[in-house]
N, C-alpha and C positions, 0 to 999 in steps of 0.2 A: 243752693243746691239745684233749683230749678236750673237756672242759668250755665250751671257747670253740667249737667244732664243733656240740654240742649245744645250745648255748643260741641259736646263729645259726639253726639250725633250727628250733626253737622259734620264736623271733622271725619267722621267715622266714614261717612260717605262721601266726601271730597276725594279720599283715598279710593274707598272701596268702586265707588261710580265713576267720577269724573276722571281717576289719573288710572286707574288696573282698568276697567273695563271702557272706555274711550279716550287712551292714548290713542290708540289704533288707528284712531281717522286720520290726525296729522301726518303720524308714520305711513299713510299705507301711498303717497305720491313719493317717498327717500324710498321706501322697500320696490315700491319697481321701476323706479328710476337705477335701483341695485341689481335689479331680474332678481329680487327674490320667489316674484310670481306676478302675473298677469292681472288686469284689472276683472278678469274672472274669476281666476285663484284670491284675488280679494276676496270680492264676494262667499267664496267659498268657505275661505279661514272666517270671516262674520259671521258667517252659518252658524260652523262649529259653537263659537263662542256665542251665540244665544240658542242655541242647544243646551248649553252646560248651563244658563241663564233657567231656563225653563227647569233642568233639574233642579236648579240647586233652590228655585223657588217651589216647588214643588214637595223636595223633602223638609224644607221648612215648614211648608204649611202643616204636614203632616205628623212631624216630631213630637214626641212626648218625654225622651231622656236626651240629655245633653244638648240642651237649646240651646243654653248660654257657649256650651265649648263650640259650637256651630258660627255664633256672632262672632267671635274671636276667632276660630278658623276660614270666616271670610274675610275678614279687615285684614291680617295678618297675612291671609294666601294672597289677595292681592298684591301687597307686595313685595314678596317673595318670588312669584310667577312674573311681576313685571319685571324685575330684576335677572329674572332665570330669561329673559326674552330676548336680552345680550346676547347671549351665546348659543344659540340655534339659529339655525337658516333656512328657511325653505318653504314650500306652503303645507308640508305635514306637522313638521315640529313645530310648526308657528299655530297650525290646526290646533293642534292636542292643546298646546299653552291658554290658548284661548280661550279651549269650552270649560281648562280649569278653572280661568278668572273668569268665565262664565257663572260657571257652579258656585264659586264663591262671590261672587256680587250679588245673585241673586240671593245666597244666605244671608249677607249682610243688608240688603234691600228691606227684608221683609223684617227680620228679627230688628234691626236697628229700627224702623217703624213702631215694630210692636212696642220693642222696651218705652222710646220714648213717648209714646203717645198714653201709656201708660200712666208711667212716671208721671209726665208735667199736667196729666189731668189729676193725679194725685195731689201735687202741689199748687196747683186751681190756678196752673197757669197753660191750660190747653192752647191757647194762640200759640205760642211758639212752638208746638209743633210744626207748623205751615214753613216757619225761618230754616227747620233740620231741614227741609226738602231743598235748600235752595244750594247743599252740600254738593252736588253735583253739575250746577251752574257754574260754579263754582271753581271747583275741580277740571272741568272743559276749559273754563277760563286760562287758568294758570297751563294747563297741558298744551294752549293754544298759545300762549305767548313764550311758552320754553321755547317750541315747534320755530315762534319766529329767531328764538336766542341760537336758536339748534342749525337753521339754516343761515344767519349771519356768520357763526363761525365754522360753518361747513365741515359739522358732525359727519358723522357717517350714521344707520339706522341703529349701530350693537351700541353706540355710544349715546345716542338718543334714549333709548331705553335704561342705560344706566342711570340716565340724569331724570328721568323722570318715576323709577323705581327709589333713588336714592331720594327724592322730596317725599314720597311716599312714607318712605320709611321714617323720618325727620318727624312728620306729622301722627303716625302711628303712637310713637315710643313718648309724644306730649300726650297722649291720651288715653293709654292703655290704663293705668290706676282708676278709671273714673268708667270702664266698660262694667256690664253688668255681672255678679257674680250667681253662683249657683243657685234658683229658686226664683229669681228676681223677675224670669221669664214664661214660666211655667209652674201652675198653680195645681196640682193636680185634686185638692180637696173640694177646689170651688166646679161646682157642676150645673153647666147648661140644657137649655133644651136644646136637641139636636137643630141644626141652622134647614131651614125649610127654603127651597128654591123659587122663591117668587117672580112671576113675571117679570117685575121690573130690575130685580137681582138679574135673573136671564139676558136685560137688556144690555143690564151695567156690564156685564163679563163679556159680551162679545163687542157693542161698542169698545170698550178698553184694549180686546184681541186685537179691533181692526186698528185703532187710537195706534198701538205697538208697530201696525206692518205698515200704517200711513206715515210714520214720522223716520224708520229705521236710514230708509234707503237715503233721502238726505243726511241723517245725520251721519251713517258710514261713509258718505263719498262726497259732503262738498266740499273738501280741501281738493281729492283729487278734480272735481267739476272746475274748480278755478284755478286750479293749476294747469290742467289743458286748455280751459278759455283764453285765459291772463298769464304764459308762461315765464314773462319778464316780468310781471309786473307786482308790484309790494303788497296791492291787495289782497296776491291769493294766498299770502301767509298770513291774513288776517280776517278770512272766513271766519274760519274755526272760534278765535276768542270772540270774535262777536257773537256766532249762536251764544256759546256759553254766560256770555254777558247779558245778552239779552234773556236768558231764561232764568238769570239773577230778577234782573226786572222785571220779568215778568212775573214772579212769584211776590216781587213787594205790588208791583199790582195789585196781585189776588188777594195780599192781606189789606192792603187799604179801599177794596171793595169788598171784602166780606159780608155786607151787609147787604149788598146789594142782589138782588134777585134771587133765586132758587141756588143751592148749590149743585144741582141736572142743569140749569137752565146755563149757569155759567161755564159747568165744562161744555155741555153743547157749543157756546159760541167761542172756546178756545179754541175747539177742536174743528171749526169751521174756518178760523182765523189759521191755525196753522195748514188747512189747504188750502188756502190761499195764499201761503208762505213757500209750498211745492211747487204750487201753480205760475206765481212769481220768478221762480227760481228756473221755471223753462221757457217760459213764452214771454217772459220781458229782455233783451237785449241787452248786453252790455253788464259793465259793471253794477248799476244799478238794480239789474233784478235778481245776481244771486246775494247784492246786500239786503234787498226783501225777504230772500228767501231765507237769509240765517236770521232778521231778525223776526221773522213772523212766526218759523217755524219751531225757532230757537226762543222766543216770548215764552209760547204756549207748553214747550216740552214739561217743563217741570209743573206747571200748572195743575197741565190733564192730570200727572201722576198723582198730587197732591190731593185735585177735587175729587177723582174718579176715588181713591182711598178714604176718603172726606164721604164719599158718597157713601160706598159700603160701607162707614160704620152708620148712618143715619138708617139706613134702610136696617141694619143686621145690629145692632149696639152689643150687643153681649158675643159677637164672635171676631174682634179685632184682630184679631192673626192669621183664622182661618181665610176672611175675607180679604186680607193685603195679602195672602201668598194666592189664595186665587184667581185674582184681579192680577196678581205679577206672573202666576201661569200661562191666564189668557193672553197679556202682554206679549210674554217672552213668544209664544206659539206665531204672534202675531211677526216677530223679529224673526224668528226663525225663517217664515215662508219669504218676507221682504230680502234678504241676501240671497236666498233661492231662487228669486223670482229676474232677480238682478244679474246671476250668473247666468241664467237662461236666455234673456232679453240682450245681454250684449255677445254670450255665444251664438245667438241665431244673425242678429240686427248689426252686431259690432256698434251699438249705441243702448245707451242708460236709458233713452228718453219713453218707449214705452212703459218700461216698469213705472217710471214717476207718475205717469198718466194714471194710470191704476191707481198709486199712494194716493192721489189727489182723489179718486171718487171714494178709498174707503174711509177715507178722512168725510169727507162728508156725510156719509150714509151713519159715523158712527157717531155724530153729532145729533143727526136724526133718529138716533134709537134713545137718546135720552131726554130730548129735549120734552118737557109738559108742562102740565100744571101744578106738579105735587108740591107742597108746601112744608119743605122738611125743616130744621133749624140749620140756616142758612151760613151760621157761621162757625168758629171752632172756636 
C-alpha cells in the first residue's frame, strides 16, 4: 500500500508539476519563433501562471471542505488546460491558461504533499516521501525530451501541446483509483494548537519566497537562453531534460545524505549551490556554463522544495498542510516577482542578464537565513 501510495504521488506530480505547469519552458522558444509573443510577453504569460500558483496554494492551505475534490481538480485540470493550450493563441489566452494550471498545480503541490506524507508516515515508511518529490524532475524530464522528439519532427507549438497533454493524460487515468477519497485529507475532529510564528518559522518562509524568485527565472527561460546562444546547435534542445534530470539526482542525493548534517544546514548549502548554478549559466562562456547552469540549478530545484517542506514540519510537526501551502505561498510570491522582474529587465535593457544577477544574490541571502546550529531530526 505504501509503495502504491507513493508512486500515485509521484505520478500525480509528474503530471500536475513537471508536464501542466512546466511544458512551457520548452515551448516558450516554438511560441515566438510562431510571434505568439515576445520574449517579454513570455515573461508575462509566467507571471500569470504563478499568480494562479500562489492562489491555488493559498486556498489549499486554507480549505476545510472538499480538499480531496481540490487534489483531484488539480491533477486532472492540469491536463485538461494543457490540452485546452492547442487551441488558443496569443499572449492573453495563453495568460489565462496558465494562471489556471497555475491554480491547479499549486492545489495539487500542497494536498499531494499533504496526503502522502501523511499516509507513508502511517505505514512507517516516511522516507519515501523525499522519492514523491522527485515527481517533477521527472516530468521536466520527459517534457524535455518530447520538446527534443517535437523539434525533430517539426511540430508546430498546437501540436506540441497535444503530445504533451495527451501523456499527461495516459498517466492520469493509471492512477486516478489510488488518489485519496473523502476524509482521507482532512480530519476535522483532530484539534491543534494554533501554529505560533517563530523566528525561525519567519526565516523558513522568506528564505523559501526568495529560494522561488532565485530559481524561477532560469527555469522559465533556459531553453530560450540556449536557443539564442546555440541556435544551430543540438545542445540547446537538451537544456531543459538535463535541469529535469539533474533535479532527479539531485533528490536521490538528498536521500542518500539524509543523515548528514542539519536539515537548515543542507537546504542552506543547496540553495547556495543552485546560485551558483545562475551564476554559472551567465558569466561562464560557451556551452559549458549553461550545462552548469541546468545542472546546478536543476540539482538543487527539487531538493530545496523537499528540505525546505522537510524543514517546516520539524520546526511545526502537528501543522503539515498548513506549513507546505505556506511555504508554497511564499514560493509561489517568490515566482510571481521573478517573471515580473524579467519582463521589466528585458523591456528597459532588451537583455535577461540583470534580472539573473538579482536571482543569484537572493539565492544566496536565502541560504543565509537558514543556515545555524539547530539540531532538528535530520532525516525523514
Amino acid at each position: 500500500m505504501a509503495l502504491r501510495i507513493a508512486l500515485s504521488g509521484f505520478l500525480a506530480l509528474v503530471v500536475a508539476m513537471g508536464i501542466g505547469r512546466f511544458a512551457f519552458t520548452p515551448q516558450v522558444p516554438l511560441m515566438i519563433i510562431e510571434n505568439q509573443f515576445t520574449l517579454t510577453g513570455a515573461g508575462v504569460v509566467a507571471a500569470f501562471n504563478y499568480l494562479g500558483y500562489l492562489f491555488g496554494a493559498y486556498d489549499a492551505m486554507r480549505s476545510t471542505k472538499h480538499v480531496e475534490r481540490r487534489l483531484w481538480l488539480g491533477v486532472w485540470g492540469a491536463v485538461v488546460l494543457t490540452l485546452l493550450s492547442a487551441v488558443v493563441s496569443g499572449i492573453w489566452w495563453h495568460g489565462l491558461l496558465r494562471f489556471a494550471i497555475g491554480w491547479a498545480s499549486g492545489w495539487a503541490l500542497v494536498l499531494v504533499a499533504a496526503w502522502t506524507n501523511e499516509r507513508l508516515a502511517h505505514f512507517g515508511r516516511p522516507a519515501l516521501s523525499a522519492a514523491v518529490f522527485a515527481g517533477p524532475g521527472v516530468g521536466i524530464f520527459l517534457s524535455g525530451m518530447l520538446a527534443v522528439a517535437i523539434h525533430g519532427l517539426g511540430l508546430s507549438a498546437s501540436q506540441a501541446w497535444w503530445v504533451y497533454g495527451g501523456l499527461g493524460l495516459i498517466l492520469v487515468l493509471a492512477i486516478s483509483k489510488n488518489l485519496p477519497r473523502t476524509g482521507d485529507l482532512y480530519r476535522p475532529t483532530i484539534s491543534v494548537e494554533p501554529l505560533l510564528l517563530t523566528p525561525e518559522l519567519k526565516k523558513l518562509v522568506l528564505s523559501y519566497s526568495l529560494a522561488g524568485f532565485g530559481y524561477i527565472l532560469p527555469a522559465t527561460f533556459l531553453s530560450q537562453m540556449a536557443t539564442v546562444r546555440f541556435p544551430d546547435s543540438l545542445f540547446a534542445q537538451f537544456v531543459w531534460p538535463v535541469f529535469g534530470g539533474a533535479a532527479v539526482i539531485g533528490i536521490i542525493i538528498g536521500i542518500l545524505t539524509r543523515r548528514c548534517l542539519s536539515t537548515q544546514n543542507r537546504l542552506a548549502i543547496t540553495l547556495w549551490i543552485q546560485a551558483l548554478g545562475v551564476l554559472c549559466a551567465e558569466i561562464i562562456p560557451g556551452v559549458s556554463g549553461l550545462a552548469l547552469g541546468a545542472l546546478l540549478t536543476g540539482g538543487g530545484f527539487l531538493c530545496v522544495v523537499q528540505l525546505a517542506l522537510q524543514y517546516g514540519r520539524e520546526l511545526a510537526p502537528n501543522h503539515g498542510r498548513y506549513m507546505a501551502g505556506l511555504l508554497t505561498t511564499g514560493y509561489a510570491i517568490g515566482q510571481l516577482v521573478g517573471p515580473m522582474l524579467s519582463a521589466l529587465s528585458t523591456a528597459l535593457t532588451h537583455r535577461l542578464e540583470p534580472a539573473l544577477y538579482v536571482a543569484v544574490v537572493a539565492l544566496f541571502v536565502a541560504g543565509g537565513l537558514v543556515v545555524g546550529r539547530r539540531t532538528g531530526a535530520a532525516s525523514l
